[in-house]
C-alpha positions as CSV (number, residue, x, y, z in Angstrom):
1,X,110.7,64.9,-13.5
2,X,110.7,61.4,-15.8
3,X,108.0,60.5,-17.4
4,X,105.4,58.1,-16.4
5,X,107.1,55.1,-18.3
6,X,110.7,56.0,-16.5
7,X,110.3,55.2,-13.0
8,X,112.2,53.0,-10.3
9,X,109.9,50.5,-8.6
10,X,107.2,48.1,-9.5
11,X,104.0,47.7,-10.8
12,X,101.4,44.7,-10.2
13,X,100.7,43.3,-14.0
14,X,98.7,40.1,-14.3
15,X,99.6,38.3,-11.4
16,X,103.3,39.7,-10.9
17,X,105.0,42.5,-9.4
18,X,107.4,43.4,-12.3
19,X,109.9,46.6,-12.7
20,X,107.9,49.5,-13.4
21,X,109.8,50.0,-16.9
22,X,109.0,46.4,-18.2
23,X,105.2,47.0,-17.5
24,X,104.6,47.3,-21.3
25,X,101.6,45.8,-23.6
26,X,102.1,45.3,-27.6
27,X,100.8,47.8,-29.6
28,X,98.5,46.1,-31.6
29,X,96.5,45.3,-27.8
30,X,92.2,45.7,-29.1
31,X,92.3,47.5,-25.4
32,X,94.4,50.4,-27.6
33,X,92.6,50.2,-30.8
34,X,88.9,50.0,-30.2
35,X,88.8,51.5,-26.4
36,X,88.1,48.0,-24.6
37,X,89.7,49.5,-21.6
38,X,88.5,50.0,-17.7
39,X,90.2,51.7,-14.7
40,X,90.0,53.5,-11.3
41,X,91.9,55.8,-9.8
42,X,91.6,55.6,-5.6
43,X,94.0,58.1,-3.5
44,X,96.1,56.8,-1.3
45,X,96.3,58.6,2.3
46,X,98.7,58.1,5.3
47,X,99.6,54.7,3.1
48,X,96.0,53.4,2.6
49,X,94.1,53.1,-0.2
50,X,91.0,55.1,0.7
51,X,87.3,53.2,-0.4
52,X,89.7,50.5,-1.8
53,X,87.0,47.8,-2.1
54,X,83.9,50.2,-3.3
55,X,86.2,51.4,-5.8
56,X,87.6,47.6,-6.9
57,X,84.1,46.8,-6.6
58,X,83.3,49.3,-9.2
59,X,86.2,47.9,-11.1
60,X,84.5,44.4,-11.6
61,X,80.9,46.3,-12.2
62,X,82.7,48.4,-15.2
63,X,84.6,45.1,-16.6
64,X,81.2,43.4,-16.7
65,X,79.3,46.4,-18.9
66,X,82.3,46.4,-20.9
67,X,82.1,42.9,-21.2
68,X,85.9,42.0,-19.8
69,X,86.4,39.1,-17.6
70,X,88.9,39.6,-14.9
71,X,90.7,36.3,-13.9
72,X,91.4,37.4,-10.5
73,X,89.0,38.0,-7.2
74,X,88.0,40.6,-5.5
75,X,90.4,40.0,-2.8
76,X,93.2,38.6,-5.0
77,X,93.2,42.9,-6.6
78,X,92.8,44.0,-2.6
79,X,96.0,42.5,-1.5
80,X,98.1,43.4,-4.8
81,X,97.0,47.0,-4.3
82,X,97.9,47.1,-1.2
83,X,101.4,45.3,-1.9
84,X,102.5,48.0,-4.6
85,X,101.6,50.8,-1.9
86,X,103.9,49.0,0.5
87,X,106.8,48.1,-2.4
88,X,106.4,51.7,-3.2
89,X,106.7,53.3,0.0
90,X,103.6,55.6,-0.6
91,X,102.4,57.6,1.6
92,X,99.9,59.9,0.0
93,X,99.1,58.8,-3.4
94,X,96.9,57.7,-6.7
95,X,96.7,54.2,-7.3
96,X,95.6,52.8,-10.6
97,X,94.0,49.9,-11.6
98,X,93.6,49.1,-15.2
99,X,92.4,46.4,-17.1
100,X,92.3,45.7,-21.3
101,X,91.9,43.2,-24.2
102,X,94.8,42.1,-25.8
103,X,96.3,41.3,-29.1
104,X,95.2,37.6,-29.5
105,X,92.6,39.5,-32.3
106,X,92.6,42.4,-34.2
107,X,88.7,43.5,-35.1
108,X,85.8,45.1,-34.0
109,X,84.9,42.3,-31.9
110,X,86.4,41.0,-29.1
111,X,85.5,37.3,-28.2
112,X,88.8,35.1,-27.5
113,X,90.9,37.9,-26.5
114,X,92.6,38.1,-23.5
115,X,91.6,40.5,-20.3
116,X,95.1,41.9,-18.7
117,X,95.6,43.7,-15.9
118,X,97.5,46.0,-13.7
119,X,98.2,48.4,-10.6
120,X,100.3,50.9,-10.3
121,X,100.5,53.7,-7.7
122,X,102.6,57.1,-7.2
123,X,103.2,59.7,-5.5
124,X,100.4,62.4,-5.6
125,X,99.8,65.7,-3.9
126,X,97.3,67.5,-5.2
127,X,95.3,67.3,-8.6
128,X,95.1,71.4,-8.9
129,X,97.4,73.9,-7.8
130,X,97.5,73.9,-4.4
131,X,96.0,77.5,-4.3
132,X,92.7,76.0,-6.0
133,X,91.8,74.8,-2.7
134,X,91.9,78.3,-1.4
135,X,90.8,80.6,-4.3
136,X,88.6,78.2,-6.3
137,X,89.1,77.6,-10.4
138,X,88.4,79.1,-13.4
139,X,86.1,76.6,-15.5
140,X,84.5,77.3,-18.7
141,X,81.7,75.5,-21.3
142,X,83.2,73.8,-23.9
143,X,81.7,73.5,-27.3
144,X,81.7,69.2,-26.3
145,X,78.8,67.9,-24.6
146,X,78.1,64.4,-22.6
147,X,75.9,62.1,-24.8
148,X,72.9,60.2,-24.4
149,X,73.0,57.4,-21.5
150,X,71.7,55.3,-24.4
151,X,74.9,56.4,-26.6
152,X,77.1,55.4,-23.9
153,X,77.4,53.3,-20.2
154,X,78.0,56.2,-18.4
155,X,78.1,54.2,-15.1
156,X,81.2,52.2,-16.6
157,X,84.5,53.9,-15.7
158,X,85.8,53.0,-19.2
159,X,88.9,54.7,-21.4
160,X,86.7,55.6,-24.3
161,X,84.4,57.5,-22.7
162,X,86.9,60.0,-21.3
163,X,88.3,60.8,-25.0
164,X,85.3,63.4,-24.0
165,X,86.9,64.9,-21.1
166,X,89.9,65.5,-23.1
167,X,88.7,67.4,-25.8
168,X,86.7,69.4,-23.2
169,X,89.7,69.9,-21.1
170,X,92.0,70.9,-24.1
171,X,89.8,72.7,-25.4
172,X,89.3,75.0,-22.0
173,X,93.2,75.1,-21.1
174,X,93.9,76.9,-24.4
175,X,91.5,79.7,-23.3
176,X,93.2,79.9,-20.0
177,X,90.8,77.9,-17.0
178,X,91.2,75.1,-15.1
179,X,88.8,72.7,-16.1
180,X,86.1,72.6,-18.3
181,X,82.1,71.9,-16.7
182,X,80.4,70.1,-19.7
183,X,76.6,70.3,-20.3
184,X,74.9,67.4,-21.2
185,X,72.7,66.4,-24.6
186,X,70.2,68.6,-23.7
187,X,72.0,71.4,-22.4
188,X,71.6,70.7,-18.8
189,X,74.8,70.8,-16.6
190,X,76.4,67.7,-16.5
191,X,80.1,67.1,-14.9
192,X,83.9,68.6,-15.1
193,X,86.1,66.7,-16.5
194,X,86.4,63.7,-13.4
195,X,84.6,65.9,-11.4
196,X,81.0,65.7,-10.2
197,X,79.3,69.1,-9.5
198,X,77.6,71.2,-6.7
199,X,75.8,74.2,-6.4
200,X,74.7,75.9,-2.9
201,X,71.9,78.5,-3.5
202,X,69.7,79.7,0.2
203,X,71.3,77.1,2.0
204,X,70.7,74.6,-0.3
205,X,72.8,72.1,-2.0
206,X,71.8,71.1,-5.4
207,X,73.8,68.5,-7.7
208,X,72.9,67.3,-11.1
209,X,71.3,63.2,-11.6
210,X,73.8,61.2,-12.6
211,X,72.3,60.3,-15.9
212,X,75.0,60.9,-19.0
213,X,77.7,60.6,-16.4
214,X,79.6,58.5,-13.9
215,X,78.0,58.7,-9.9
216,X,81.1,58.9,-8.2
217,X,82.2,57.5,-4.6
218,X,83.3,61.0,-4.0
219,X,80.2,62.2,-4.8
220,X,78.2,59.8,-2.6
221,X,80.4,60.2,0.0
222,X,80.3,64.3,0.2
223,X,76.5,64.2,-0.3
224,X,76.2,61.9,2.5
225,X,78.3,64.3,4.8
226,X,76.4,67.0,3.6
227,X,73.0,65.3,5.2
228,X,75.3,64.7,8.3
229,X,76.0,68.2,8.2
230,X,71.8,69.2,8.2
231,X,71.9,70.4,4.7
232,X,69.0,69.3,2.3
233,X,70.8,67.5,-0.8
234,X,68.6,68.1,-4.1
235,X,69.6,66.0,-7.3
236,X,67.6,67.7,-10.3
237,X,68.2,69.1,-14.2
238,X,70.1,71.9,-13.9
239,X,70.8,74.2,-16.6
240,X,72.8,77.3,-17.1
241,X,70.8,79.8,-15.8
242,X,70.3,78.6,-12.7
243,X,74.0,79.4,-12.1
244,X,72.1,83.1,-11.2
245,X,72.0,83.7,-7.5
246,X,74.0,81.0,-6.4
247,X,76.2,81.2,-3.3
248,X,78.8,78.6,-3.8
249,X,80.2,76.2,-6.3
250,X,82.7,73.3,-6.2
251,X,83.2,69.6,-7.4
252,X,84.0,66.1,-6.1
253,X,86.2,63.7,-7.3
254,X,89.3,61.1,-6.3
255,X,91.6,63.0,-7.2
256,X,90.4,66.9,-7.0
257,X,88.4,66.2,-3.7
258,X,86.3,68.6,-3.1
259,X,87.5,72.0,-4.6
260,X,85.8,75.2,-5.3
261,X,84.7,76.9,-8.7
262,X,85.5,80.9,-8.2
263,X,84.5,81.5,-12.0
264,X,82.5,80.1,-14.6
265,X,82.9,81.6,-18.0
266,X,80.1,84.1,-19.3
267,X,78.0,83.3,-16.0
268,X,80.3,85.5,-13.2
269,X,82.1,84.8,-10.3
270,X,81.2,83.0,-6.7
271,X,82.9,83.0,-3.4
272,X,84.3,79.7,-1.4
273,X,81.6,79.8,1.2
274,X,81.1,78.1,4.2
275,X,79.1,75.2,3.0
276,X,82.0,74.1,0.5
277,X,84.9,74.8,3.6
278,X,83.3,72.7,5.7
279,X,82.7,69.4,3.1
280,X,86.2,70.2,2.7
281,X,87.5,69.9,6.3
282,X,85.0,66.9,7.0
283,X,86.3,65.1,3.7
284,X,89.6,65.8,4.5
285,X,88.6,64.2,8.6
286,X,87.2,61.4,6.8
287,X,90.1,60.3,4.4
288,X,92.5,60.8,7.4
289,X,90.8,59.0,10.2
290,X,92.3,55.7,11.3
């Protein structure tokens, strides 16, 4: 399969539809020195972009704490994400918004550069192997950790921040799992890597607050089919240890969905129970429905 920069098609770039191989920024862009760079990734199902506007809306929220002004409306980016779905006859998909400074100055700082930005959108399956869904994966504790909230906006969906999940995730891969689940500053449990995280003990579903990282629609969106479902949703510190006794585990995100942990390194192994089978049917109901 080509690469991501090899493709047929189009891709939405600052006002334009233009061929997806000509949707190129110069290299000395501040967006790819100094991490002044926003996006969202939104799945595309039966050819609609699922939570378009909460996630576009997100979009502006992240561009304003990273201090990028995007010269286009909300409804301007609506109807250009929905045009490259349509150009690109997708179906089931990942559509990407992305916005960055350009290369009008080279610096730290970042007033009188421009804010660019683009859509693109592809084909997309499934984020795991598509026995995860079945059997669960193998995560692991890497030796990174998510910092402070006051180190870093965790509630922006911004580039820099994931050079974390990518040491984490490279760092878990080499030792064989799937993912990495990352504690946070002060050891608690925190997040996978673009995943948010559950744990079902007696019935129960706990998650951790969404304080060092991102609150993700997919989150808010299981938990509030969870409450549908009867089940009391607690958000509290969790640490390690209170992986002991628990019945089920699985995370939430765009592009994993909601997909069960069988194994977490050093702390044993957990079944895909009943609680995380239904979210997952009721998820998948949801994302379907017309």
């Amino acid at each position: 399969m080509s690469g991501f920069d090899d493709r047929d098609g189009v891709i939405w770039k600052d006002g334009a539809y233009v061929p997806w191989r000509k949707a190129t920024l110069h290299v000395l862009s501040h967006g790819l020195h100094y991490a002044t760079s926003i996006f969202e990734g939104i799945r595309v199902y039966d050819s609609r972009a699922f939570m378009l506007k909460e996630h576009l809306e997100r979009f502006f929220k992240s561009a304003a704490i990273m201090s990028l002004e995007i010269p286009y409306s909300l409804e301007e980016l609506m109807k250009a994400s929905q045009g490259v779905i349509e150009r690109q006859k997708i179906t089931d998909g990942y559509l990407r918004p992305v916005a960055w400074l350009g290369s009008e100055k080279m610096g730290i700082t970042s007033q009188g550069n421009s804010t660019h930005v683009a859509i693109a959108v592809w084909e997309w399956p499934k984020y795991f192997a598509p026995e995860a869904n079945e059997k669960g994966i193998r995560v692991m504790m890497p030796k990174w950790r998510r910092p402070p909230p006051h180190s870093a906006p965790a509630e922006a969906k911004a580039a820099g921040i994931y050079m974390l999940g990518h040491l984490a995730r490279r760092q878990v891969e080499e030792a064989g799992f799937d993912d990495a689940l990352l504690l946070d500053h002060e050891g608690r449990l925190a997040e996978c890597t673009g995943a948010n995280f559950f744990m079902v003990k007696s019935g129960v579903i706990y998650t951790p607050k969404p304080e060092s990282f991102l609150d993700g629609l997919t989150r808010q969106t299981v938990m509030t089919l969870a409450e549908k479902e009867g089940y009391e949703m607690i958000e509290k510190d969790l640490f390690p240890k209170d992986l002991d006794g628990a019945d089920e585990l699985f995370i939430t995100g765009t592009a994993v969905e909601v997909t069960p942990i069988r194994e977490v390194h050093d702390y044993g192994t957990f079944p895909v129970g009943p609680v995380t089978k239904l979210l997952r049917t009721r998820y998948q109901e949801l994302v379907r429905k017309k």
